[in-house]
KEKE-3310 file (N, C-alpha, C; in steps of 0.2 Angstrom, whole numbers, plus 5000, padded with zeros to 4 digits):
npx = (4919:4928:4939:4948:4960:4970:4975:4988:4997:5005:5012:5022:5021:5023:5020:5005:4999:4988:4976:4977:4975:4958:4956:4959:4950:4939:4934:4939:4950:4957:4972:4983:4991:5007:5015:5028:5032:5043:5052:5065:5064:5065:5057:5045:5027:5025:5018:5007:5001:4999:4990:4978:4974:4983:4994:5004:5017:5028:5040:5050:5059:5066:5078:5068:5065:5054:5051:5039:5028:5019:5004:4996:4982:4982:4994:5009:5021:5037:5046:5050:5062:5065:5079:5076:5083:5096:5100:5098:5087:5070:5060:5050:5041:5038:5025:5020:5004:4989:4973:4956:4961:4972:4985:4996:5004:5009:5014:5020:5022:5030:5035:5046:5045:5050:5051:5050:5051:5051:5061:5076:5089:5091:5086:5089:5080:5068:5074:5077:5067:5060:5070:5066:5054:5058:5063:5053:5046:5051:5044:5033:5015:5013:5023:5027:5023:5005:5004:4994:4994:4995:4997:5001:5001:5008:5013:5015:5009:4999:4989:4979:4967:4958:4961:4967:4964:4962:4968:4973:4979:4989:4998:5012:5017:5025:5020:5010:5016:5018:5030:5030:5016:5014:5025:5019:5008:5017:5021:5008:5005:5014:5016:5007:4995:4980:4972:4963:4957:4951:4943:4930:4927:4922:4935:4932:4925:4931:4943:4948:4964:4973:4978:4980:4990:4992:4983:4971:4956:4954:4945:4934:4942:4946:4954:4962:4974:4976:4986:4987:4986:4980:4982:4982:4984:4977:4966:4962:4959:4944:4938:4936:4926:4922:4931:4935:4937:4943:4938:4933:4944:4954:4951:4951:4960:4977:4981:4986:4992:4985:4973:4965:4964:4955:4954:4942:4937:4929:4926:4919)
npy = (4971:4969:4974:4969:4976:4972:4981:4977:4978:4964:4962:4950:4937:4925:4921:4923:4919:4909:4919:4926:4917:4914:4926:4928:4917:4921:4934:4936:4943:4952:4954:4956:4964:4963:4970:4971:4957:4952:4940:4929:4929:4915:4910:4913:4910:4904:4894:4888:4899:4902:4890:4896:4902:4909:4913:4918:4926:4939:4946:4955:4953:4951:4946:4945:4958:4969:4969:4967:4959:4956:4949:4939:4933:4938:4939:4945:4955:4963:4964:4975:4980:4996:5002:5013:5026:5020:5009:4996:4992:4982:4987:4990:4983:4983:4982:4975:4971:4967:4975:4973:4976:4987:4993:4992:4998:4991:4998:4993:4998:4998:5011:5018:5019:5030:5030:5037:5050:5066:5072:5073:5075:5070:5058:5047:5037:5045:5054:5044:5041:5056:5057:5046:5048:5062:5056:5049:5058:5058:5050:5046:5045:5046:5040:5030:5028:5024:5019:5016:5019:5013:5014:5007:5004:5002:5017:5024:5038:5047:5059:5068:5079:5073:5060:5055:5049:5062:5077:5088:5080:5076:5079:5082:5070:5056:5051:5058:5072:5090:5089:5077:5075:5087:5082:5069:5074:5081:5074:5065:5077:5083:5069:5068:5058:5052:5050:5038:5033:5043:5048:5043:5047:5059:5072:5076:5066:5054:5041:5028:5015:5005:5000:5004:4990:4993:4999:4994:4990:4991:4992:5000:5010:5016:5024:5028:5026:5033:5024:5015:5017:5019:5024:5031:5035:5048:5041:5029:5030:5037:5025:5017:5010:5009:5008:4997:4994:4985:4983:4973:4964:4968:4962:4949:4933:4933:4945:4958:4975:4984:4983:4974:4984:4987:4991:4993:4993:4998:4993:5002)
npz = (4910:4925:4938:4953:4963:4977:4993:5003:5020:5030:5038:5040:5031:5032:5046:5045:5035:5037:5036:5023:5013:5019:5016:5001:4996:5000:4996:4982:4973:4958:4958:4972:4981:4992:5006:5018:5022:5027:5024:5013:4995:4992:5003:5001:5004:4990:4982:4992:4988:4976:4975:4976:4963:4960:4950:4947:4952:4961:4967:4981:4994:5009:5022:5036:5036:5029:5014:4999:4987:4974:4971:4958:4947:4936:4921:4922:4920:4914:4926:4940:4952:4963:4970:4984:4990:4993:5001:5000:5005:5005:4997:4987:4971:4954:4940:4924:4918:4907:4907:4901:4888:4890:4894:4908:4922:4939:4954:4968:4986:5000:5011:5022:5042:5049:5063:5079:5083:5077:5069:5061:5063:5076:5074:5064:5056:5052:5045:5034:5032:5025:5016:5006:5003:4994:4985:4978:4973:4957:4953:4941:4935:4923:4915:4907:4888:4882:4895:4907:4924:4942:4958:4974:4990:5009:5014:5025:5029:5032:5025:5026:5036:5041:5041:5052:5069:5077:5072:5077:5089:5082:5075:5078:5079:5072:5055:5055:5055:5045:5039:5031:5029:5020:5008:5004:4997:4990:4981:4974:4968:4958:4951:4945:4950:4956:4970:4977:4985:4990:4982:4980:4993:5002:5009:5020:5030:5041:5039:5039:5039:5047:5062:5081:5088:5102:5108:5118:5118:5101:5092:5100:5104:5092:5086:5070:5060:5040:5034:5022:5006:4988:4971:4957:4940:4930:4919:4923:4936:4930:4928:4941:4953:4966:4982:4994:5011:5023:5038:5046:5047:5057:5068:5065:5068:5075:5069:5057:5062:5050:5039:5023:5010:4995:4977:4965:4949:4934:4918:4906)
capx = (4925:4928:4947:4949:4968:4969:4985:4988:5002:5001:5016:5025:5016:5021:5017:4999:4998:4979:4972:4980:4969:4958:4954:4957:4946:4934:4935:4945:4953:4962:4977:4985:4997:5006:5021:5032:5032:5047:5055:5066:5061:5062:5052:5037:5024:5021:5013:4999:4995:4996:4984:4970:4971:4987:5001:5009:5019:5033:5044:5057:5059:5072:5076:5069:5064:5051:5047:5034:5027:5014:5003:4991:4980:4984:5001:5014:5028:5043:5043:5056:5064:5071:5082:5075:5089:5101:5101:5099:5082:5067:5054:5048:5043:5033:5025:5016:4999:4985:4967:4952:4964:4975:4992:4994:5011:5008:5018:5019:5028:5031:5038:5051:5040:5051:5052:5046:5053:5050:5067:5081:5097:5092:5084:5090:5074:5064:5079:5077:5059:5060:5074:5063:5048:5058:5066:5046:5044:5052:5039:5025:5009:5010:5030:5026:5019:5002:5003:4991:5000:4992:5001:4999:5005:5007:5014:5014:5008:4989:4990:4974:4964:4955:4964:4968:4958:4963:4975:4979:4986:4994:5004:5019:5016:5027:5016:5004:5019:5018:5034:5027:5011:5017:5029:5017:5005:5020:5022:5005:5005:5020:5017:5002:4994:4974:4970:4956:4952:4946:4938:4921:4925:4926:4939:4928:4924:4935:4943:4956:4965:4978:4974:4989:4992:4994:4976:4966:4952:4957:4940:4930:4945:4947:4960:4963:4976:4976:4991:4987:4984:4979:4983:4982:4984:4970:4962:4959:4954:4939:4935:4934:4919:4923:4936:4933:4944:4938:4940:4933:4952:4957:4948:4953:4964:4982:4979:4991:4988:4982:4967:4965:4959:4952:4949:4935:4938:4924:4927:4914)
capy = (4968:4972:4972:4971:4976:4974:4982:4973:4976:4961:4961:4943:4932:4917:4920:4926:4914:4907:4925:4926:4912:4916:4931:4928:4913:4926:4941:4935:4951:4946:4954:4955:4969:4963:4973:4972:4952:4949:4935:4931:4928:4908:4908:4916:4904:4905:4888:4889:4905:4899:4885:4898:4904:4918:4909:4924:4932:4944:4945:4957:4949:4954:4942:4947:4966:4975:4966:4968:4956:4955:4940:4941:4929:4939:4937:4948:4955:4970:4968:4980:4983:4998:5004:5018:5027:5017:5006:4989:4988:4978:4991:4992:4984:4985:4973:4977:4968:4969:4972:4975:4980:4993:4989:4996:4997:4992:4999:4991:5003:5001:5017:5019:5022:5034:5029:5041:5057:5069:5076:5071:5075:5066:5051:5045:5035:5050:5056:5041:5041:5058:5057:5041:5053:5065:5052:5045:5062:5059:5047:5051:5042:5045:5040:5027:5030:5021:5012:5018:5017:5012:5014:5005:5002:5006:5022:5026:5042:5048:5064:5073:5081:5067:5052:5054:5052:5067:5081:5092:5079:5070:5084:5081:5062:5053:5050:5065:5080:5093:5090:5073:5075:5089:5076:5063:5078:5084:5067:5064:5084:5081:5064:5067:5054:5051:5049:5032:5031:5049:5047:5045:5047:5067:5073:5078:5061:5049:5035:5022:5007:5007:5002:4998:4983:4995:4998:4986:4988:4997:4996:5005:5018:5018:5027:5024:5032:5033:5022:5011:5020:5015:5031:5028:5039:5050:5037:5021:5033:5037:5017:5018:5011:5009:5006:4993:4993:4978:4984:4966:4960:4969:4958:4942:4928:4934:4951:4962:4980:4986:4980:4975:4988:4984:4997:4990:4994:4993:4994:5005)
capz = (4913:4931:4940:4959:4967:4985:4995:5015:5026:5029:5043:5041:5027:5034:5052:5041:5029:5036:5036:5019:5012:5019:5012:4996:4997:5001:4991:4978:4971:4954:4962:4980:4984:5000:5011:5025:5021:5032:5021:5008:4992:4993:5008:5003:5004:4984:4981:4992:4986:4968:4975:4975:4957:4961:4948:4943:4958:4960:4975:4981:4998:5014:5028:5043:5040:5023:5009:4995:4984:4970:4967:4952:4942:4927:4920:4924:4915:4915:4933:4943:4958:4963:4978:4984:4996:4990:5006:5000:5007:4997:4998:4979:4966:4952:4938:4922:4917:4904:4907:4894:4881:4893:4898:4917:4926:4945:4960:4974:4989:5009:5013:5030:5045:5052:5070:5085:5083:5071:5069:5056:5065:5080:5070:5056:5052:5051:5038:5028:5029:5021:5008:5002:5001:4990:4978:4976:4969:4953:4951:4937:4933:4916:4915:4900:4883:4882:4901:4914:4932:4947:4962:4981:4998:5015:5011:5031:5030:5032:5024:5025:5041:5042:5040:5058:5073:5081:5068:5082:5093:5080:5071:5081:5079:5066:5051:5052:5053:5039:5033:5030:5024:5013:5005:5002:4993:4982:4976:4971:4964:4954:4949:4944:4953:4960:4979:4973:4993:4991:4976:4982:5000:5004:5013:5029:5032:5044:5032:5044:5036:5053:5071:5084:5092:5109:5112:5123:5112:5094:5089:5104:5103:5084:5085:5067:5053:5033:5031:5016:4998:4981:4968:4949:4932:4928:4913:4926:4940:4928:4928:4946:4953:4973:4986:5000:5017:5026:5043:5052:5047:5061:5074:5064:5073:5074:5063:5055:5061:5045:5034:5017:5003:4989:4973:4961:4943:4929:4912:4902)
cpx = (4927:4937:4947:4956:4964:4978:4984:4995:5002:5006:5017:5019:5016:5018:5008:4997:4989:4974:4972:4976:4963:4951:4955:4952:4938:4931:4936:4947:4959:4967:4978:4992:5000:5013:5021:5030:5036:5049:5058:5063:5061:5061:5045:5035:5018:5018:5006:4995:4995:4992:4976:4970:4978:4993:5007:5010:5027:5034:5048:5056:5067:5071:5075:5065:5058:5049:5040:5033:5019:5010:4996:4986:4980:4990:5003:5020:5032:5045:5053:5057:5071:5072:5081:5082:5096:5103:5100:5091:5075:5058:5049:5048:5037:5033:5020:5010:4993:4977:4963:4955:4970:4982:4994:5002:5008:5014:5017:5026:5026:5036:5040:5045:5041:5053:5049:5046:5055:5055:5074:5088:5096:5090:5082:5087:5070:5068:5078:5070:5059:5064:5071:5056:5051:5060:5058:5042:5045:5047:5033:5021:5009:5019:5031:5022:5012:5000:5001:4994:4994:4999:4999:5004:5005:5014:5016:5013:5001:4991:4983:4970:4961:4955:4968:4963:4958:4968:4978:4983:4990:4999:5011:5022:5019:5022:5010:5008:5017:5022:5032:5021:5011:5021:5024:5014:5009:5022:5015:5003:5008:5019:5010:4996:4986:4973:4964:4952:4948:4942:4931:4919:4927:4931:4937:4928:4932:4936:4950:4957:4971:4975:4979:4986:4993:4988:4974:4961:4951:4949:4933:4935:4944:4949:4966:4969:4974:4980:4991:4985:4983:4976:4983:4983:4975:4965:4960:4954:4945:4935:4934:4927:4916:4930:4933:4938:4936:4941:4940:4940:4956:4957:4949:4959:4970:4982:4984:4988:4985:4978:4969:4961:4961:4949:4948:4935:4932:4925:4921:4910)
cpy = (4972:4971:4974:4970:4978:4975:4979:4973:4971:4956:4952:4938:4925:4916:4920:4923:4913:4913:4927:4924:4913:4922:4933:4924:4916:4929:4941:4941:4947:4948:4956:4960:4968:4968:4970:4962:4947:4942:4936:4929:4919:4906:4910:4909:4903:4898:4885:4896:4904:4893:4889:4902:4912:4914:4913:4929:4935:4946:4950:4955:4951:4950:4946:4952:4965:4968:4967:4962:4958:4947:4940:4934:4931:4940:4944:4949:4963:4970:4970:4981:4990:5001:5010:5021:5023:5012:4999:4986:4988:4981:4992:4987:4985:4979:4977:4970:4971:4969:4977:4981:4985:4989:4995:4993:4998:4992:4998:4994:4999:5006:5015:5020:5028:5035:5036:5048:5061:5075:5073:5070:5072:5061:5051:5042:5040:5052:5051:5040:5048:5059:5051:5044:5057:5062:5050:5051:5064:5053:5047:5044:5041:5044:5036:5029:5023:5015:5017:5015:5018:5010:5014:5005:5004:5012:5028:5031:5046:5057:5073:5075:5073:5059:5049:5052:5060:5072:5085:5087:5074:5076:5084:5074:5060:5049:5056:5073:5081:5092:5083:5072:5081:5083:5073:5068:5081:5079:5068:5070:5082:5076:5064:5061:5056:5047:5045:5032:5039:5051:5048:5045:5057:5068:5075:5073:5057:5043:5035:5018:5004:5006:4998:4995:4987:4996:4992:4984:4992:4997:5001:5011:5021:5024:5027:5032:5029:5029:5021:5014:5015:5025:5026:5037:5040:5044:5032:5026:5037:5030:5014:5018:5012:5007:5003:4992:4990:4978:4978:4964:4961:4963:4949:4938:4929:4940:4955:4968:4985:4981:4979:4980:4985:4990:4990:4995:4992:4997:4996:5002)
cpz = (4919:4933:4946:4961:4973:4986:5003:5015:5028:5037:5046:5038:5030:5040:5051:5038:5030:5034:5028:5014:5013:5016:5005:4992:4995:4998:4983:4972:4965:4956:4969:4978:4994:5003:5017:5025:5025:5029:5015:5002:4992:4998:5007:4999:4996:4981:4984:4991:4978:4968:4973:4968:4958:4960:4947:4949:4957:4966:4976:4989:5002:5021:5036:5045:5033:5019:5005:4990:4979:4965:4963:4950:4936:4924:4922:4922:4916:4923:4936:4947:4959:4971:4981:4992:4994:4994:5006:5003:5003:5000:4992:4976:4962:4945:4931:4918:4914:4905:4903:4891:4883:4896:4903:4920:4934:4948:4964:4979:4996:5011:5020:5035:5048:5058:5074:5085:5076:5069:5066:5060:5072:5079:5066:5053:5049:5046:5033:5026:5023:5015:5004:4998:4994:4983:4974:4970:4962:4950:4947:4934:4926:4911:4908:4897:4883:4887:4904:4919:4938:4955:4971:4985:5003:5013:5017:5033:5028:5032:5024:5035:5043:5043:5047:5062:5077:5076:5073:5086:5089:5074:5073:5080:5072:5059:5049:5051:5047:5036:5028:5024:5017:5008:5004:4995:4988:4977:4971:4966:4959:4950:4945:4944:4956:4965:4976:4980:4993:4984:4978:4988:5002:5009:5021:5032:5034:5040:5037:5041:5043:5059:5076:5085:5102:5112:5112:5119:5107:5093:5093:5104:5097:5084:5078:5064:5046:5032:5026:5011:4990:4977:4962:4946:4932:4926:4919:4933:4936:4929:4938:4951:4962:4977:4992:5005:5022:5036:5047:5053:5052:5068:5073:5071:5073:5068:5064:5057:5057:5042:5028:5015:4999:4982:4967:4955:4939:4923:4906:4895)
residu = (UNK:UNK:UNK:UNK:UNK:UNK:UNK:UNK:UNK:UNK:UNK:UNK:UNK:UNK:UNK:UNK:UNK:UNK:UNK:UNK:UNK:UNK:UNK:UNK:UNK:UNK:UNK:UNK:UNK:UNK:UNK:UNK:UNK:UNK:UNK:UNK:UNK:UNK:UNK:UNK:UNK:UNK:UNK:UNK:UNK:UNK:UNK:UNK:UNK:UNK:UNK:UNK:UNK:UNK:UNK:UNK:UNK:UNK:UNK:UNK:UNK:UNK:UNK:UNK:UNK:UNK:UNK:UNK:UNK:UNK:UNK:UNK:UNK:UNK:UNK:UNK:UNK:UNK:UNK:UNK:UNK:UNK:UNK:UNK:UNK:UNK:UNK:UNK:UNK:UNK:UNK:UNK:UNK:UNK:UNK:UNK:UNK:UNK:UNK:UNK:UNK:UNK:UNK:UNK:UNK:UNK:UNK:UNK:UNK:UNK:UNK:UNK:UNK:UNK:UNK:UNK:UNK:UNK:UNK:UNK:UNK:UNK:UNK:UNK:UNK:UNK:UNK:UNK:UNK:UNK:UNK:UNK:UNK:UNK:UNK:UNK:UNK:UNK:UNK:UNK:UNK:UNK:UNK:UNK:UNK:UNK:UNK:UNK:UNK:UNK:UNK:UNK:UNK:UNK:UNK:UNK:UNK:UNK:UNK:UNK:UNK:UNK:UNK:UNK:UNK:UNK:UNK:UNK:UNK:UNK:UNK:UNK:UNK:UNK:UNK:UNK:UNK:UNK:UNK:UNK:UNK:UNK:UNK:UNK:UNK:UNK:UNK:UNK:UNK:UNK:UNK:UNK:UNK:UNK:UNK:UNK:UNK:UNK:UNK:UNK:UNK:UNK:UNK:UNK:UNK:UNK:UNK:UNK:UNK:UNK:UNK:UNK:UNK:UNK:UNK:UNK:UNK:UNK:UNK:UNK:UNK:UNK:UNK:UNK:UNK:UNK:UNK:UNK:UNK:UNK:UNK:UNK:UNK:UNK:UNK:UNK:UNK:UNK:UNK:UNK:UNK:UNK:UNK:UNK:UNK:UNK:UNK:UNK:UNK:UNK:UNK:UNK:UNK:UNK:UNK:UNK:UNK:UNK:UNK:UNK:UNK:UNK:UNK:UNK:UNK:UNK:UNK:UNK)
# end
């Protein structure tokens, strides 16, 4: 028995919708983790995507701005939103679901981006990117009795040498600072949490799910970052058979500047 979760940014579902399709059409992943969806919840376009076999969705939804959503083909139950910061914005939630025999609490996050400058007292983004960092770190993998945790999203911070194009010029650069990527790292330390994209990718190796909108041609720069993650509980990270980031998505027609992933589950 196999289980494929995919995480996309997927920057305005509606405006997305065909790419959407698409690629579930394609791929078909029994679940779809999406962010930054930019609607409220009774605009997301939940009936054509319960046309393709995805009946079971879950929404926390914000006009305009963030949003996550989870849309499944296997049922879905306990699901929870919470307010990280306390700000009222619909950044979280999460949803629990049974596969061969295992009951698995999914997290779906889109973390703050932080804005330009990497300095709290002069901007208060970059301050609530971090105070969201430090609340995430009360977050643990192994937080229920007899529920394995997996946990996705654009998480906007490429934490490792590598998940840049360049670490020296990008250490100054909102998403790859140390106070940053320390924080993502005491999350997954603390939480005891597994990195699934570095599962079977070492850390020396270049690994991008990220490529602006501001280069002329993103893929002869590839000037890529880490953003999007997929972390689980030790026990599921053993069932772990691959991870897939479908960089074509970038070149698609009207594309979200993040790709989908895809972690591939098999059940022994």
């Amino acid at each position: 028995m196999t289980l494929a979760i995919t995480t996309w940014n997927i920057n305005s579902v509606r405006l997305r919708l065909p790419i959407v399709q698409d690629f579930l059409k394609r791929e078909n992943p029994d679940i779809l983790c999406l962010q930054e969806i930019k609607c409220q919840n009774d605009q997301f376009p939940a009936a054509e995507i319960a046309e393709l076999g995805y009946s079971n969705i879950v929404i926390h939804g914000q006009k305009g701005y963030h949003g996550v959503a989870i849309c499944s083909k296997l049922p879905l139950a306990e699901d929870h939103r919470q307010d990280y910061c306390g700000v009222g914005d619909s950044r979280h939630i999460s949803a629990v679901f049974e596969w061969a025999g295992r009951r698995i609490r999914l997290h779906n996050f889109y973390v703050p981006a932080g804005g330009d400058e990497p300095n709290r007292e002069i901007n208060p983004k970059f301050g609530h990117k971090l105070d969201f960092i430090e609340e995430m770190k009360a977050l643990s993998a192994e937080a229920e009795p007899n529920t394995g945790s997996i946990l996705v999203g654009d998480l906007n911070i490429a934490p490792l040498e590598h998940d840049v194009w360049s670490h020296k010029q990008m250490l100054k650069i909102v998403s790859h600072t140390p106070v940053e990527t320390d924080g993502l790292l005491d999350i997954m330390r603390q939480g005891r949490w597994v990195d699934l994209m570095r599962q079977h990718v070492p850390a020396s190796e270049k690994l991008y799910t990220w490529w602006s909108y501001r280069a002329k041609d993103w893929a002869a720069a590839d000037r890529g970052r880490r953003l999007d993650h997929i972390w689980s509980s030790a026990d599921l990270a053993l069932l772990l058979s691959r991870v897939d980031i479908l960089k074509e998505a970038r070149g698609w027609n009207q594309p979200s500047d993040h790709v989908p992933v895809t972690a591939r589950f098999q059940n022994p």
